[in-house]
Backbone as a chain_set.jsonl record, in Angstrom:
{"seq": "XXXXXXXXXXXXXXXXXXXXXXXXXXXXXXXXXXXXXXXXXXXXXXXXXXXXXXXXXXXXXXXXXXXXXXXXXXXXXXXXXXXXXXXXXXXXXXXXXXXXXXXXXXXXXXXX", "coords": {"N": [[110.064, 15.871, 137.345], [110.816, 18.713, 138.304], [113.201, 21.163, 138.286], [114.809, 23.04, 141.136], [115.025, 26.748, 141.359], [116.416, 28.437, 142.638], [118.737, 26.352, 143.725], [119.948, 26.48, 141.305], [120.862, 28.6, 140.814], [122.759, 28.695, 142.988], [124.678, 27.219, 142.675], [125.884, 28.339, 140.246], [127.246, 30.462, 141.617], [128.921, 28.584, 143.141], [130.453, 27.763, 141.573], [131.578, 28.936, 139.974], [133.157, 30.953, 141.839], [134.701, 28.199, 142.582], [136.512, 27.955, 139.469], [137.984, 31.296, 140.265], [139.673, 30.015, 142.702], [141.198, 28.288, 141.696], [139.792, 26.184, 140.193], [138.576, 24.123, 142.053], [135.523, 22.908, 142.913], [134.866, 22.626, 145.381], [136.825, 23.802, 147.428], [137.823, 21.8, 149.993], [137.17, 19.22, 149.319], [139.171, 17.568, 148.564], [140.796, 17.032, 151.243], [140.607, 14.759, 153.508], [138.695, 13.926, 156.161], [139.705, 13.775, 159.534], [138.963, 11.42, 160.799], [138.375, 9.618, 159.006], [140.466, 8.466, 157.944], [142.595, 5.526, 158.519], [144.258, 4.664, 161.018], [146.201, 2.154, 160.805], [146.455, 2.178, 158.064], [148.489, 3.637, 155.141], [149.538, 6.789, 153.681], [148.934, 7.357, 150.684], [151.062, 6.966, 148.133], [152.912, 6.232, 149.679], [156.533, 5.143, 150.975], [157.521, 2.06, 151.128], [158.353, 0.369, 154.84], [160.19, -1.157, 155.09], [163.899, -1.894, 154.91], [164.659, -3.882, 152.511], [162.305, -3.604, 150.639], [162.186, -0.795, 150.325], [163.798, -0.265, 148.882], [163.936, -1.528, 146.712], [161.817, -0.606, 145.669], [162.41, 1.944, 145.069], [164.276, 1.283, 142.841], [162.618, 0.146, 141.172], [161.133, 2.189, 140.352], [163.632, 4.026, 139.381], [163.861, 2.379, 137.177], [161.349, 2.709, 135.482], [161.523, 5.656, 134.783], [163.842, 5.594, 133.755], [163.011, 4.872, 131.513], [161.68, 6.934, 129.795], [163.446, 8.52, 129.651], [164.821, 10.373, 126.753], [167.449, 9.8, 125.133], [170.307, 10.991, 123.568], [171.842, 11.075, 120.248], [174.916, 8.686, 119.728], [177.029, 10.978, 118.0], [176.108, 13.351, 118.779], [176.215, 13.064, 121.94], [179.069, 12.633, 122.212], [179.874, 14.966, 120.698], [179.147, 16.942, 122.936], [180.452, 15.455, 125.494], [182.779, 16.388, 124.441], [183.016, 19.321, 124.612], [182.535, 19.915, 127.019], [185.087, 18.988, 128.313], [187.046, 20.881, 126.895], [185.994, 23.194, 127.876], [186.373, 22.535, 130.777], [189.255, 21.973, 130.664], [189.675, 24.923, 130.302], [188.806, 26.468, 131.727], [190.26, 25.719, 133.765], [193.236, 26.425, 132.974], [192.797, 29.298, 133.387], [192.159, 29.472, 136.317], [194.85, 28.289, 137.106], [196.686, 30.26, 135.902], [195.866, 32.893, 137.733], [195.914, 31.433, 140.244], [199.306, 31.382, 140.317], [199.859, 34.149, 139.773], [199.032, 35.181, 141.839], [200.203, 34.18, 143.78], [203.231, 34.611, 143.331], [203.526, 37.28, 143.77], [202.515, 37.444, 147.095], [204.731, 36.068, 147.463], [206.386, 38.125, 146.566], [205.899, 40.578, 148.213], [206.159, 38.913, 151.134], [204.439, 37.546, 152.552], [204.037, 35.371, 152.529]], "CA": [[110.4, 16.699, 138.481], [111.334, 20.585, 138.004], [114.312, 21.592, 139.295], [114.623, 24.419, 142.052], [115.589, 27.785, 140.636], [117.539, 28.636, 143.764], [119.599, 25.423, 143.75], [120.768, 26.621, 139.917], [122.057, 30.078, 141.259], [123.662, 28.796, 144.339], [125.763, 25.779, 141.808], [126.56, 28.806, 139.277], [128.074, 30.94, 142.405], [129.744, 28.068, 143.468], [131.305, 27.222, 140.011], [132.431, 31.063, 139.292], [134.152, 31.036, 142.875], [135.534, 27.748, 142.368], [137.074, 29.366, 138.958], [138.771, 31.837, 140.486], [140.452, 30.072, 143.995], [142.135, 27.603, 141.251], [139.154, 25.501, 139.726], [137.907, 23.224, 142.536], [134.536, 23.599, 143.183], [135.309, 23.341, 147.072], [139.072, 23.225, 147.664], [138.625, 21.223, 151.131], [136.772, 18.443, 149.347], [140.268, 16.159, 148.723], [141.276, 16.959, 152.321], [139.701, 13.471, 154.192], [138.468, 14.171, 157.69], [140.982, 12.852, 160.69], [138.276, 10.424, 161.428], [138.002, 8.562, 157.908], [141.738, 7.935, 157.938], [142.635, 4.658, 159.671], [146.305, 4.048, 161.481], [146.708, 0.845, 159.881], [146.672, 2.637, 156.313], [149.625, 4.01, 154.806], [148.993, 7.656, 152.705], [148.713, 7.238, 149.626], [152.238, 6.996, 147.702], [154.038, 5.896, 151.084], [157.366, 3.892, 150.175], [157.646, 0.57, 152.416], [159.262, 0.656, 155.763], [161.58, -2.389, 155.218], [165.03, -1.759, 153.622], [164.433, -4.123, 151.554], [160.939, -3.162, 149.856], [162.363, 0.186, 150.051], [165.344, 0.122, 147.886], [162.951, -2.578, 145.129], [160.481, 0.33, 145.273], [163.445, 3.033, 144.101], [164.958, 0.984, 141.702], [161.592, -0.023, 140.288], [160.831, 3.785, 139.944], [164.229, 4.332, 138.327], [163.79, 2.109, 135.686], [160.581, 3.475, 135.007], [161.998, 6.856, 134.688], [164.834, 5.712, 132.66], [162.429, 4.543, 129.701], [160.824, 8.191, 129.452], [164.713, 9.883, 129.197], [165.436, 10.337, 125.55], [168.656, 9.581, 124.713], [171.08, 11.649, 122.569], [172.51, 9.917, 119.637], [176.052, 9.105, 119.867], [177.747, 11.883, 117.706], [176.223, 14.78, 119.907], [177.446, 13.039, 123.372], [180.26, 12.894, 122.432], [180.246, 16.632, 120.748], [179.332, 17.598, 124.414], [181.61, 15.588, 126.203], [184.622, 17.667, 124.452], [182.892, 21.065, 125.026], [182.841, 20.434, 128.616], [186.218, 18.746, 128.662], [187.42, 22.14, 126.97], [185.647, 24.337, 129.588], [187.187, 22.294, 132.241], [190.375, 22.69, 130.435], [190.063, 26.618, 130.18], [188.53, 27.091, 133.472], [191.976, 25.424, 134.948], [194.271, 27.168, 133.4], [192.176, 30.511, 134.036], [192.51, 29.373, 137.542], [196.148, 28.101, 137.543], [197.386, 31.475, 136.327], [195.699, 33.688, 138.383], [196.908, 31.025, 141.251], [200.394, 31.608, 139.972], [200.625, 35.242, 139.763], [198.997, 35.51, 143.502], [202.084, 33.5, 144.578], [204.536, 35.71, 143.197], [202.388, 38.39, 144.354], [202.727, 37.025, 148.021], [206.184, 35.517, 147.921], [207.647, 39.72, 146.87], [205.621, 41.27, 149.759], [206.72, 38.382, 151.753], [203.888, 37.445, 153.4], [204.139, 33.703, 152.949]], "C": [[111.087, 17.975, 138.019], [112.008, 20.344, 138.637], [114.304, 23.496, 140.278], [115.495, 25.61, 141.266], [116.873, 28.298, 141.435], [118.72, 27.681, 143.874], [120.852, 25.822, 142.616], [121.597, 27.71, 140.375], [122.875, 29.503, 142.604], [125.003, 27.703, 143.281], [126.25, 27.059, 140.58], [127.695, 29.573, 140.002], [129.477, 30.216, 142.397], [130.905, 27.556, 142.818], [131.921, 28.539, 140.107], [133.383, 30.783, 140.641], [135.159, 29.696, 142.959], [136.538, 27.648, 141.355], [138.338, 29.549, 139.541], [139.847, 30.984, 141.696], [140.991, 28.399, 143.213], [141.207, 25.909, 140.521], [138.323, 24.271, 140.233], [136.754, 24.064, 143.125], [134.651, 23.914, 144.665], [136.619, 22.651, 147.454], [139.198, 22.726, 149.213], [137.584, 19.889, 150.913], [137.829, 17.568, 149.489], [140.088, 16.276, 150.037], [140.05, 15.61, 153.041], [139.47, 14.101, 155.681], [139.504, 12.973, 158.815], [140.166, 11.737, 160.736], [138.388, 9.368, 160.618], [139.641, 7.91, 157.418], [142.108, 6.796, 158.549], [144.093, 4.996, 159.619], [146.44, 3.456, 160.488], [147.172, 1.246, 158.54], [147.872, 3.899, 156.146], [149.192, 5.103, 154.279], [149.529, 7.216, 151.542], [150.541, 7.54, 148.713], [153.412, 6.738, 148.305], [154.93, 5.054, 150.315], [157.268, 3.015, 151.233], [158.753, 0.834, 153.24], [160.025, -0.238, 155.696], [162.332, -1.734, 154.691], [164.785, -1.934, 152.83], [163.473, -3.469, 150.164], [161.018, -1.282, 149.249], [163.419, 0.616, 148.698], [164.405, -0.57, 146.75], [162.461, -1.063, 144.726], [161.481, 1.449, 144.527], [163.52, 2.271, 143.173], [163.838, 0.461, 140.62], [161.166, 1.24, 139.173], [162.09, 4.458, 139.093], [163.82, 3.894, 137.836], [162.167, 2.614, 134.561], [160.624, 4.75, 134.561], [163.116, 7.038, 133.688], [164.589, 5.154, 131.33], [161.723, 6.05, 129.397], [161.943, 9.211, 129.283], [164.713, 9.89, 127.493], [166.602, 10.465, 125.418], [169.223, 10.21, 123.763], [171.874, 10.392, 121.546], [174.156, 10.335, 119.649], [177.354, 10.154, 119.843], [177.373, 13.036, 118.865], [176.085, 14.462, 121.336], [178.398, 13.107, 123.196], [180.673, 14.368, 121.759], [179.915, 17.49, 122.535], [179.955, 17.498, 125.627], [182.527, 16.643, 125.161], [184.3, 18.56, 124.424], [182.847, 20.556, 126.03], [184.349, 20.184, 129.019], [187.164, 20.05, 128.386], [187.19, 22.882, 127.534], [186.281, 23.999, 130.858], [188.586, 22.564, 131.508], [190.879, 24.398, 130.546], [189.939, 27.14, 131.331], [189.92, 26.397, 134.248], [192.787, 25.737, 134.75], [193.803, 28.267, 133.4], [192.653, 30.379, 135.394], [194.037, 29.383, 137.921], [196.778, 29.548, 137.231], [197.354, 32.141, 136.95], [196.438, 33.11, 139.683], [198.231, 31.865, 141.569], [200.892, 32.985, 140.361], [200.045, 35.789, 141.524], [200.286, 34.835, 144.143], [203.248, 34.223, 144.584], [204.485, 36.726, 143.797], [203.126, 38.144, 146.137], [204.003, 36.612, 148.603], [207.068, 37.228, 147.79], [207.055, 40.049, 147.619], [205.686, 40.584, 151.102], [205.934, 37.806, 152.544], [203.553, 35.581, 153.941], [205.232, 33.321, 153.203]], "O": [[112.03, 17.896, 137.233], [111.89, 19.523, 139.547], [113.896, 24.62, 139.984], [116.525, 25.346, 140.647], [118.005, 28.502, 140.997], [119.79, 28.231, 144.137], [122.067, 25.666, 142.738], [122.827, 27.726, 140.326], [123.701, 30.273, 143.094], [126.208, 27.76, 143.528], [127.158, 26.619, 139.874], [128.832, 29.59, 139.53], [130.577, 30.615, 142.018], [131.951, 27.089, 143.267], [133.09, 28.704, 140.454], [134.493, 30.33, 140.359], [136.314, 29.897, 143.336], [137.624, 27.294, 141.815], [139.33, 28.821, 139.567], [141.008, 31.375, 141.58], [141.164, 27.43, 143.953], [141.776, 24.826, 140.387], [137.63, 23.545, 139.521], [136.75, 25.203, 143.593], [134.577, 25.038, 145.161], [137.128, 21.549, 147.66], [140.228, 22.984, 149.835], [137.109, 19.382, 151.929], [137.726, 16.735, 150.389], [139.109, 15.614, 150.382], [138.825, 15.71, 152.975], [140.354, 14.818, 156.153], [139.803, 11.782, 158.733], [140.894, 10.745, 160.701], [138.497, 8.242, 161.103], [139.795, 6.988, 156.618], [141.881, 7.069, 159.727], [144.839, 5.398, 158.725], [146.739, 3.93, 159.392], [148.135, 0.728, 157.976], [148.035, 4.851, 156.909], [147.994, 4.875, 154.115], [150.642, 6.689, 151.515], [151.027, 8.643, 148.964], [154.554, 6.875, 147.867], [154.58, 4.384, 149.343], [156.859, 3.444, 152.312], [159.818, 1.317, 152.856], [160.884, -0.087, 156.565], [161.899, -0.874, 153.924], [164.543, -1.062, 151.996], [163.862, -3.028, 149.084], [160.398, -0.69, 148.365], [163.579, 1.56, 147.925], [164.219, 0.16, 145.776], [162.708, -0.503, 143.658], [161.216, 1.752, 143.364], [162.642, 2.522, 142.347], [164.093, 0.368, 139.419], [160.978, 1.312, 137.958], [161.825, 5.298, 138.233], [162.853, 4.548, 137.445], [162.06, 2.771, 133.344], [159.67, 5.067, 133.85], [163.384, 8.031, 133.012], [165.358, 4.968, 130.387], [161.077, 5.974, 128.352], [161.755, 10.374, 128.926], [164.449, 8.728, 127.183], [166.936, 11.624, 125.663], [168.572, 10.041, 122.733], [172.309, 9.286, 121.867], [174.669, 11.453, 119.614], [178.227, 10.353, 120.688], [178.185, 13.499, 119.666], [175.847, 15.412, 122.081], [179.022, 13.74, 124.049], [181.676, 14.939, 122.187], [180.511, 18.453, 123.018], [180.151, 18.344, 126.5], [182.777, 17.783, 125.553], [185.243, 19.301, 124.147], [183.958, 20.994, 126.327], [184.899, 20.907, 129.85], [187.948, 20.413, 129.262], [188.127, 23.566, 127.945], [186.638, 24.764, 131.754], [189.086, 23.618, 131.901], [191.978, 24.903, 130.774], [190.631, 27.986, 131.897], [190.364, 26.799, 135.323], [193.635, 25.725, 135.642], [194.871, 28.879, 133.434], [193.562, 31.139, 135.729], [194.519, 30.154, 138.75], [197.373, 30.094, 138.16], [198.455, 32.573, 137.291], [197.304, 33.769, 140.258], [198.412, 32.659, 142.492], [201.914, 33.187, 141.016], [200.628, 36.628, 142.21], [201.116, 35.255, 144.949], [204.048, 34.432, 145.496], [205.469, 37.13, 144.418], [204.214, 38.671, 146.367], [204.356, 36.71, 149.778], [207.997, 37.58, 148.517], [207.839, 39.864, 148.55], [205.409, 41.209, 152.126], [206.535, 37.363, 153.522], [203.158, 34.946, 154.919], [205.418, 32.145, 153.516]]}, "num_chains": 1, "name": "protein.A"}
């Protein structure tokens, strides 16, 4: 069986334009028609309406999530806890002085 010549140019169009508007050949194939949807069916990634089934389904999904963290090895957590503990140290007394000298500030023009 030959193939139609016309069929080939209308499937190269349709390729080049799907391409450019982000690589699907027709970007309203996913979309399902209202009709082919039933009630009864949940979309696709729904979590469960119980409490229960709901909270399993998180904590399932953490722990799945908490085998794909990489973990720092001990020495450089704890080199980054004490740089932040020193930033929170500097940032409070940054803060407490400026506090300080607005007080004095406020207490000679009397306004407190």
């Amino acid at each position: 069986m030959a193939k139609n010549v016309s069929d080939k140019t209308m499937t190269r169009k349709s390729t080049a334009a799907g391409k450019r508007s982000g690589g699907l050949k027709n970007p309203l194939a996913r979309v399902p028609s209202l009709g082919s949807v039933k009630p009864s069916q949940a979309p696709r990634g729904a979590v469960s309406t119980k409490p229960v089934g709901r909270v399993r389904t998180f904590l399932r999904e953490v722990r799945i999530e908490m085998t794909k963290v990489t973990w720092p090895p001990r020495k450089e957590l704890l080199t980054a806890t004490g740089v932040v503990i020193v930033a929170v140290i500097i940032a409070g007394v940054y803060i407490g002085v400026f506090d300080f000298i607005w007080n004095l500030i406020v207490r000679a023009v009397k306004l407190g």
